[in-house]
N, C-alpha and C positions, 0 to 999 in steps of 0.2 A: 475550841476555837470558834465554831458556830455560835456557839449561848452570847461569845465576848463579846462577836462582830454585831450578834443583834442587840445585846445591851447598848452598846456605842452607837447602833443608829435611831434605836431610842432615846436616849438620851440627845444625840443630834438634833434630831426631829423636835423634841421637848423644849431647848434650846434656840431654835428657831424661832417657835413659837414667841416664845418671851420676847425675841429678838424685833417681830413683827412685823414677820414674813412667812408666806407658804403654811396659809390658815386655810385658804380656799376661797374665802369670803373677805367682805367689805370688814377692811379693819376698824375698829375705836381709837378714840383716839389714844395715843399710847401712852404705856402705863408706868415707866420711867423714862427717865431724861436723857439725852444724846447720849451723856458720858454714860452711863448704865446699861445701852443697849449697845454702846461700842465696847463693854466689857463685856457683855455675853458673847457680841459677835468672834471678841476672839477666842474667848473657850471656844466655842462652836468651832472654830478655825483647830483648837490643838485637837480636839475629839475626830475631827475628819481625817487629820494627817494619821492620827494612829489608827483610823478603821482603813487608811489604803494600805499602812503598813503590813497592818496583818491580812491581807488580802496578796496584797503585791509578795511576803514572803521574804522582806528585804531583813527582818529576824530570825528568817529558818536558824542557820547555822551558828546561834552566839554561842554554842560550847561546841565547836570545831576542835577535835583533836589531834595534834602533831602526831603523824605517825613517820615522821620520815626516816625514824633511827629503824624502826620495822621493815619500810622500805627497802631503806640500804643493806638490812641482812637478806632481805626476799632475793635483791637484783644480785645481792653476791653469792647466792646457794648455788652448788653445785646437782645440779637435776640428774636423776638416773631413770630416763626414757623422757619421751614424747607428753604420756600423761601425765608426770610429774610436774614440767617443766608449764604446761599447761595451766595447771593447778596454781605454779609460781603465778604465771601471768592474772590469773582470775583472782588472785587475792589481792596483788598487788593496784588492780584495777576498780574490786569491790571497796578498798579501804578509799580511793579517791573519791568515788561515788557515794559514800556512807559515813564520810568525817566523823561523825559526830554519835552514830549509834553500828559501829560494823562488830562491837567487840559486846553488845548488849543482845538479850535475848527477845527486846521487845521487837527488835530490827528482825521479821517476820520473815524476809527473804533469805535471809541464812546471817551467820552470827562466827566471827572468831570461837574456837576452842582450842584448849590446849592438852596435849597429852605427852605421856612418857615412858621409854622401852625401858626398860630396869634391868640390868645384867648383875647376877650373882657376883662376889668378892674373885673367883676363878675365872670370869668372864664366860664361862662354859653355859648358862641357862640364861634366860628371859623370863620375868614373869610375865605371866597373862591372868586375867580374871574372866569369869564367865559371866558374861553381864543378863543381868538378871531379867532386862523389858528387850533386849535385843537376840539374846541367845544362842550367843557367838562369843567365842575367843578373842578376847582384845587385850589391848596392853590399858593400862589406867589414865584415865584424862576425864574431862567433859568441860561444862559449860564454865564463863568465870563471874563471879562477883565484881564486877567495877573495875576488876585489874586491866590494863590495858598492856602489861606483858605477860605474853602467851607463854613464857617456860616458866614464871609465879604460878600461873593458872595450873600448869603443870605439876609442880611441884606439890600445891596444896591439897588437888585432886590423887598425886599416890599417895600422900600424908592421908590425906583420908578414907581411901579405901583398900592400901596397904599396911598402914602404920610405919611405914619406913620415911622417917625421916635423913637419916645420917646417909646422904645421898651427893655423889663426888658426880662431876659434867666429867662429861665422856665428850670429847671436844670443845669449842670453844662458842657453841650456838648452838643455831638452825641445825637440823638434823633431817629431818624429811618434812613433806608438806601435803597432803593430801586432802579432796576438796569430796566430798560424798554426799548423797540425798539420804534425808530422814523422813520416813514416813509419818504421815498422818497421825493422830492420837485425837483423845478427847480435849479439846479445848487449843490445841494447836496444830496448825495446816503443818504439810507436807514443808520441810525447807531441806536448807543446806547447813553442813556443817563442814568451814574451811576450819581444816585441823593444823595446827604448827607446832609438831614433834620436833621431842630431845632425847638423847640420851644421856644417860646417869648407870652410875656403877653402885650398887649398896656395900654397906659394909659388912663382915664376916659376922658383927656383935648383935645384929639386928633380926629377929626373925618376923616376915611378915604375917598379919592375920586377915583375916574374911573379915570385912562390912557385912552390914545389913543389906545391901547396895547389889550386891552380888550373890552367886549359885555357888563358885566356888573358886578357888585361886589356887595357882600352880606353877613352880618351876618347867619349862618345856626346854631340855635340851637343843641348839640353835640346828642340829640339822635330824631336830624328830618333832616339829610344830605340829599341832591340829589340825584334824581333816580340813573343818570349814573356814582355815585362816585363807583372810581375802588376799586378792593380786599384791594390794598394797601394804599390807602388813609382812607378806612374803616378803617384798622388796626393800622393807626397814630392817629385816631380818639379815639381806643380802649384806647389808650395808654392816650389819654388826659381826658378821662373819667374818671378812674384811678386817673389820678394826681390830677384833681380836687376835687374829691370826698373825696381824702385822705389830701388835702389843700395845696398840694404841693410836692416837691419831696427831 
């Protein structure tokens, strides 16, 4: 943006010049004729309008993206606690403030992801994978490729580090939504990652395998999870306990 705005006012300046103005000095006599110097003065007129453009910012947002169909599942989720519902509000909030890059990874302060609980053909297990740079028990998700729906993202992230594709929705959306900080690394600051969880039931024909991705991957019985499973994984867990018991949603 810097190199444009100063190219443009070089070229301004250059333009002027020719024009036979703002030399500094006692001009000669000029060196084309009216109509020639009222045709540079208008370049010089479109060159300025687009160096205030890019200044003023009045082109930030030409690839604004509709998230309203997002919205409407955000504002229709049903929240289980305070920090949940929380969570709803912060995302629903980040997507208005971040049109255009909230589902991209450049967007530094924190980024859409998507992830997914995976319940066995019995409904009786969950997978979890042991993630290989975090070193915790989680269910399969992360960042997305360009998608800007977050259970796509979902799906392609257990396709990839489950191999389970043949994967049925266990309701009819949103499923939980949780918003967490990710530490620092080399080459990327500290952000956030707003997570928008589904769940999916696999089918009996499918067995999953370990990624490169991962330490190791494992059926957990839903009332025998991991030490180190978080508040919020516990709470996606509640929720599948629930559906199963009740045979569905």
């Amino acid at each position: 943006m810097e190199g444009l705005a100063s190219t443009l006012a070089n070229l301004s300046s250059t333009l002027v010049k020719f024009a036979g103005r703002d030399t500094g000095c006692a001009q000669p006599p000029p060196l084309f004729g009216r109509g020639t110097q009222a045709a540079f003065r208008s370049i010089h007129s479109l060159w300025q309008s687009a160096r205030r453009r890019l200044w003023s910012g009045e082109n930030r947002h030409v690839d604004r993206i509709d998230w309203s169909k997002l919205d409407a599942q955000l504002a229709a989720h049903q929240s289980e606690g305070e920090k949940e519902a929380r969570d709803v509000a912060f995302v629903r909030e980040f997507l208005r403030a971040h049109p255009e890059d909230a589902h991209l990874r450049s967007q530094l302060e924190g980024h859409l992801t998507g992830s997914g609980f995976v319940l066995d053909a019995a409904r009786t297990r969950v997978l979890l994978l042991h993630h290989g740079r975090l070193h915790r028990w989680l269910q399969p998700g992360g960042h997305g490729e360009g998608e800007i729906d977050p259970q796509a993202i979902a799906l392609r992230e257990i396709a990839e580090e489950t191999g389970l594709t043949d994967l049925a929705p266990l309701g009819d959306g949103l499923f939980d939504v949780d918003v967490h900080p990710i530490p620092a690394r080399k080459g990327e600051p500290a952000h956030l990652h707003l997570d928008l969880r589904y769940a999916f039931v696999a089918s009996a024909s499918e067995e999953p395998r370990l990624s490169h991705e991962s330490l190791a991957l494992r059926w957990f019985p839903l009332d025998a999870l991991p030490p180190d499973a978080d508040p919020s994984l516990r709470r996606a867990i509640r929720k599948l306990v629930r559906i199963s018991r009740a045979g569905g949603l």
